[in-house]
C-alpha positions in Angstrom: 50.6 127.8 76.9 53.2 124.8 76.8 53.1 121.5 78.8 56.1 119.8 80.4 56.4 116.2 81.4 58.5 116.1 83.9 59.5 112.3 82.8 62.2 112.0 80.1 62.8 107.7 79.7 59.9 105.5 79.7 59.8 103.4 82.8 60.7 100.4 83.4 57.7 97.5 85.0 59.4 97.2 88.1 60.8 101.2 88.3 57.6 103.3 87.4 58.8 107.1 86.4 56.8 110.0 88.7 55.0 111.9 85.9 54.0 115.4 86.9 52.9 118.0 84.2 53.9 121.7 84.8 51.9 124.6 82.8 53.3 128.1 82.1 51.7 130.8 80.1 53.5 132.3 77.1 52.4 135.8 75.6 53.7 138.6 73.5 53.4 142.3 74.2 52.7 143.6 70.7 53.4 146.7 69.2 55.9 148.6 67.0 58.5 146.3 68.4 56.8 142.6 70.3 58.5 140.9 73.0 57.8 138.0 74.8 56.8 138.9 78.3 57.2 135.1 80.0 61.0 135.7 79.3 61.0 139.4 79.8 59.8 138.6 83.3 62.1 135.9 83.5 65.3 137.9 82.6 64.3 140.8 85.0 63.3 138.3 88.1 66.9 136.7 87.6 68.8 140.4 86.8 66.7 141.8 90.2 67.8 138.9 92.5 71.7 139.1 91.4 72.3 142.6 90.4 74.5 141.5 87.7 74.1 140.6 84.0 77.1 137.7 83.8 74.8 136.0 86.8 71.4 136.3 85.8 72.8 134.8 82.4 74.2 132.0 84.0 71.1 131.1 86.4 69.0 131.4 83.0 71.5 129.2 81.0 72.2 131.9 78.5 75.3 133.5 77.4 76.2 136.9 78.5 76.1 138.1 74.9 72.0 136.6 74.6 71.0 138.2 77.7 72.5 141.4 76.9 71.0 141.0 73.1 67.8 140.4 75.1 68.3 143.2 77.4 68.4 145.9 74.2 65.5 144.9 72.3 63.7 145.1 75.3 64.7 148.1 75.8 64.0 148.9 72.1 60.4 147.7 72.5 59.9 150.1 75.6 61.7 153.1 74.3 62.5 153.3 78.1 65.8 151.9 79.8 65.3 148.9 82.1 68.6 148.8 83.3 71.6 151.0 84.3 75.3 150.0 84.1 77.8 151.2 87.0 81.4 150.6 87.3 82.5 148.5 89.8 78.2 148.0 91.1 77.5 145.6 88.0 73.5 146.0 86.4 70.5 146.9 88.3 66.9 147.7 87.1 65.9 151.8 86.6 63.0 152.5 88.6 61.4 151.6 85.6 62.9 148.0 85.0 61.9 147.4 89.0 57.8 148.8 87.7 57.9 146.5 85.1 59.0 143.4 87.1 56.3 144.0 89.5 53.8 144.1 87.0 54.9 141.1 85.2 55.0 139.6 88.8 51.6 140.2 90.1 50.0 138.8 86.2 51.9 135.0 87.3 50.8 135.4 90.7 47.0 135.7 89.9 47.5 133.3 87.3 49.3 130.4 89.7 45.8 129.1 91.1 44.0 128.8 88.2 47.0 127.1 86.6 48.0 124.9 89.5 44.8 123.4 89.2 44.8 122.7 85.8 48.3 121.2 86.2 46.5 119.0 89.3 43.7 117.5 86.8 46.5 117.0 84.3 48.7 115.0 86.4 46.0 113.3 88.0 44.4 112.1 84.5 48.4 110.8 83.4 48.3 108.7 86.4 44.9 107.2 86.0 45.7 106.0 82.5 49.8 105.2 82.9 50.2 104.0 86.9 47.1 102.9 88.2 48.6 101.6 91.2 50.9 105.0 92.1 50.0 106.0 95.5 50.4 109.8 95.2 49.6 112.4 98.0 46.9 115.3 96.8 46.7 117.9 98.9 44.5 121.4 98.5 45.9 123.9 101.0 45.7 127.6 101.5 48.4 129.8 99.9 51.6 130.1 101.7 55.1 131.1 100.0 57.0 128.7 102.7 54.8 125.9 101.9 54.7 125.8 97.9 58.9 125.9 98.5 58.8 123.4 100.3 56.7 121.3 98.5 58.7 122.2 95.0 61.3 119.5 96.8 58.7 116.8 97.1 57.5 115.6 93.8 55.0 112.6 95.2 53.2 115.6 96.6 50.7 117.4 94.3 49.5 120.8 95.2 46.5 122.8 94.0 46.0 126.3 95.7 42.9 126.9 97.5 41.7 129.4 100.4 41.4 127.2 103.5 37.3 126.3 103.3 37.5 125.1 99.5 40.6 123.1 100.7 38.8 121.5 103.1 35.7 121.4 101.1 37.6 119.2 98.6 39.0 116.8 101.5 35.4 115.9 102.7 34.5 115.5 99.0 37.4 113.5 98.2 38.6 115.1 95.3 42.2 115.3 97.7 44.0 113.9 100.2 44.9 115.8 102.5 44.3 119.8 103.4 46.2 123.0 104.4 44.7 125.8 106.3 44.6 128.0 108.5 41.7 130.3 110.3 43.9 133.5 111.8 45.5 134.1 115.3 46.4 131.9 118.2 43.5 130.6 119.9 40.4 128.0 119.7 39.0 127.0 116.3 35.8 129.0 114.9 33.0 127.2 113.7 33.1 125.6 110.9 37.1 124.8 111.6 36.1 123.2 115.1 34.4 120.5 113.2 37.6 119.8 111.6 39.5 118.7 115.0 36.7 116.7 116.1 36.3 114.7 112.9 37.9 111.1 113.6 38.2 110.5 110.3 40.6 113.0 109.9 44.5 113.7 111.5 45.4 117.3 112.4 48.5 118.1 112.5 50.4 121.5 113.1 52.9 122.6 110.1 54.0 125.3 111.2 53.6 128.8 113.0 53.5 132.3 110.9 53.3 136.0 111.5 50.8 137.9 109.6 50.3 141.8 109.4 49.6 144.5 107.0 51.6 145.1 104.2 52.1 148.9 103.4 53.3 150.8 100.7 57.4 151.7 101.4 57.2 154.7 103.9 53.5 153.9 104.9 52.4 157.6 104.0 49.1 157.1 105.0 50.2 156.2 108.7 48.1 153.2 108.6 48.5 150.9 112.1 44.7 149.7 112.6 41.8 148.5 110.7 39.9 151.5 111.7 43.1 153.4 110.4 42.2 151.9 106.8 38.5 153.4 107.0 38.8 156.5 108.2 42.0 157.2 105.7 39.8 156.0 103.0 42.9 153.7 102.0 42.4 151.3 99.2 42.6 147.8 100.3 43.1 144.9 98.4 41.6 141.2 100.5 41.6 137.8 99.6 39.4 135.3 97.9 36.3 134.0 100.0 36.7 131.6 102.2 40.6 131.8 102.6 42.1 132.0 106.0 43.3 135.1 105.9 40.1 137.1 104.6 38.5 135.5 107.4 41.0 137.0 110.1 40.4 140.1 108.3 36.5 139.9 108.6 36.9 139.3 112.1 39.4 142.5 112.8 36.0 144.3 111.1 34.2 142.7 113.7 36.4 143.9 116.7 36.4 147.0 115.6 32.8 147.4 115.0 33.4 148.3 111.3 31.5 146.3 108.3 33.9 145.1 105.7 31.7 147.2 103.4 33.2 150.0 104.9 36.8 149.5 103.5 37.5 150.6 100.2 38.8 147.8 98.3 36.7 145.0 100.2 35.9 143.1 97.0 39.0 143.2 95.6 40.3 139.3 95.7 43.7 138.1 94.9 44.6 134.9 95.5 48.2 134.5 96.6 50.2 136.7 98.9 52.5 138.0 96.6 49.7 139.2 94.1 48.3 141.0 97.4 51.8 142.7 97.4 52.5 143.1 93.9 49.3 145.3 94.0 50.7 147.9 97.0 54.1 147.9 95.3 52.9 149.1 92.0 51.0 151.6 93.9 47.4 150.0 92.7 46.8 149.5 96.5 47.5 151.3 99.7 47.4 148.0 102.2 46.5 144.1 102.5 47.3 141.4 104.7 50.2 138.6 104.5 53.4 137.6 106.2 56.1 139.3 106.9 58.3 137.0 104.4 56.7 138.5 101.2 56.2 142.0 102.5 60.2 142.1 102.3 60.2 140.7 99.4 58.4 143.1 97.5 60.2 145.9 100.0 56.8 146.9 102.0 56.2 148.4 105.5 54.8 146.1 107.7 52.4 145.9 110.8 52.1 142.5 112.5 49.0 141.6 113.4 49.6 138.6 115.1 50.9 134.8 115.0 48.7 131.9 113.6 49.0 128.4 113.8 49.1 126.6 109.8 47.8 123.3 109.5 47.8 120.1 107.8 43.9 118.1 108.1 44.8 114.0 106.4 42.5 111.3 106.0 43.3 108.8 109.3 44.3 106.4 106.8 47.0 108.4 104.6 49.5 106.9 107.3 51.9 109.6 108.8 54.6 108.1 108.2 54.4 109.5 104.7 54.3 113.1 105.9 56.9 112.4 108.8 59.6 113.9 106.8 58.0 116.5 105.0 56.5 118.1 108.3 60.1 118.0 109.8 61.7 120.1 106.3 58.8 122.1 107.0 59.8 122.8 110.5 63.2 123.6 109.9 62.4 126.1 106.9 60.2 127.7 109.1 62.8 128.1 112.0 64.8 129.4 109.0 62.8 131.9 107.6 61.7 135.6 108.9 58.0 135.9 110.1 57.6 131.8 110.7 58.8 129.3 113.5 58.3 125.7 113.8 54.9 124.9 115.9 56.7 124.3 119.2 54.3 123.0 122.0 50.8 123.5 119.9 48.4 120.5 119.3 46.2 119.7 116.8 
């Protein structure tokens, strides 16, 4: 595991430098023949998104001749090819390559919490002992791929990744600043969120509207459309962590249908992020889960809405909203932007 800081100079009294540490995981596949699976992953990620060797080596600062070094003892390692070379159609992954991205996928997906965390308590402790006075926004929120985009662009913001009830846990406890969350479909808060909108203490603010539906392995051979589908099918399911938005939606479709969650095989198995929910179907480990549309084409999924929610932001009164002003409007234009979301037109907080 190696630690960045994302300052370079030492700042100057009247110019503090934003300090923000970032935490990756390095390992090694050993064997006959080790490799490195952080850049494995990294090379393959870069090779899937351009379908060409010359680009991925330049969006990974590499020459052509070190990726395609890279490439082979990969390759080597495996005894399997990862990639094929047509004429004229530049380098995609083999059906094995795209397996093996996946699978390196889904291991940073569940490990993003857990790390994001860590890199929170980091950052925080830096700032305690080097700029006291450095009036820093923490927010907690519920996992969302739009959101941790957009926030990559605002570095006064620090994230940690929570389901929406430790989020706003940690907002009444003070540990952040302000909270994401969300509690599944259009329509009235459930207790405990009600208590949430009629806290004074506290601004509610709408982020941002998003679809969310079951994601389904490519062809959905199972012919899975309903909740009650997944439990008479006997498919495997894969939910989220407790108290996160979206396993409460989930709980509740149980409800409506009259079904227990105990009755769904798969129940108690929690992932943490979307696209480790997805990861899962795509490698064929799971049959369905819930998440947004966005990350269901991502990972090349079928997909069966299930209806839009409303996402949103919960700030002490005090934060002052002018500091969020411009991050809620990028927000709202990524969302108008961006399949399965729209900006929260009309709703209230």
């Amino acid at each position: 595991m190696s630690i960045q800081d994302a300052s370079a100079v030492l700042p100057t009294p009247s110019e503090p430098a934003r300090r923000g540490v970032r935490l990756h995981v390095d390992g090694r596949c050993e064997g006959a023949s080790a490799f490195a699976l952080r850049g494995a992953h990294g090379l393959l990620d870069a090779l899937g998104q351009s379908g060409s060797l010359q680009s991925a080596a330049e969006r990974l600062s590499i020459s052509y001749r070190s990726a395609w070094g890279q490439l082979e003892a990969l390759e080597k390692a495996l005894g399997r090819p990862v990639v094929v070379k047509t004429k004229g159609h530049g380098t995609a992954l083999t059906a094995f390559g795209t397996a093996l991205l996946v699978l390196l996928t889904a291991s940073q997906n569940r490990l993003a919490p857990a790390l994001a965390a860590e890199e929170m308590a980091l950052t925080e402790g830096l700032r305690r002992l080097l700029e006291p006075t450095d009036a820093r926004i923490r927010l907690a929120a519920s996992h969302d791929p739009l959101l941790v985009g957009a926030i990559e662009a605002w570095q006064e913001i620090d994230l940690m990744v929570a389901g929406s009830l430790d989020a706003l846990a940690r907002l009444r406890d003070g540990t952040v600043d302000a909270a994401g969350f969300h509690y599944g479909s259009d329509g009235p808060p459930p207790p405990p969120f009600d208590a949430v909108f009629a806290n004074r203490d506290l601004a509610v603010v709408p982020l941002f509207r998003r679809e969310q539906g079951f994601m389904l392995a490519a062809g959905n051979p199972l012919e899975l459309e309903t909740i009650t589908d997944i439990a008479l099918r006997q498919a495997r399911f894969v939910n989220r962590q407790r108290g996160a938005g979206t396993r409460i939606w989930f709980e509740r479709l149980c409800a409506e249908a009259g079904l227990a969650p105990g009755a769904i095989i798969g129940h108690h198995t929690e992932e943490f992020t979307h696209q480790a929910v997805a990861a899962l179907i795509a490698t064929g480990a799971a049959d369905v889960g819930m998440g947004t549309r966005a990350v269901a084409e991502r990972f090349a999924l079928d997909y069966r809405p299930l209806g839009w929610e409303v996402y949103f932001l919960a700030a002490r009164a005090g934060l002052g909203a002018g500091r969020l002003a411009a991050f809620r409007e990028d927000l709202c234009d990524r969302a108008g932007r961006t399949s399965g979301y729209a900006p929260p037109d009309g709703v209230r907080g």
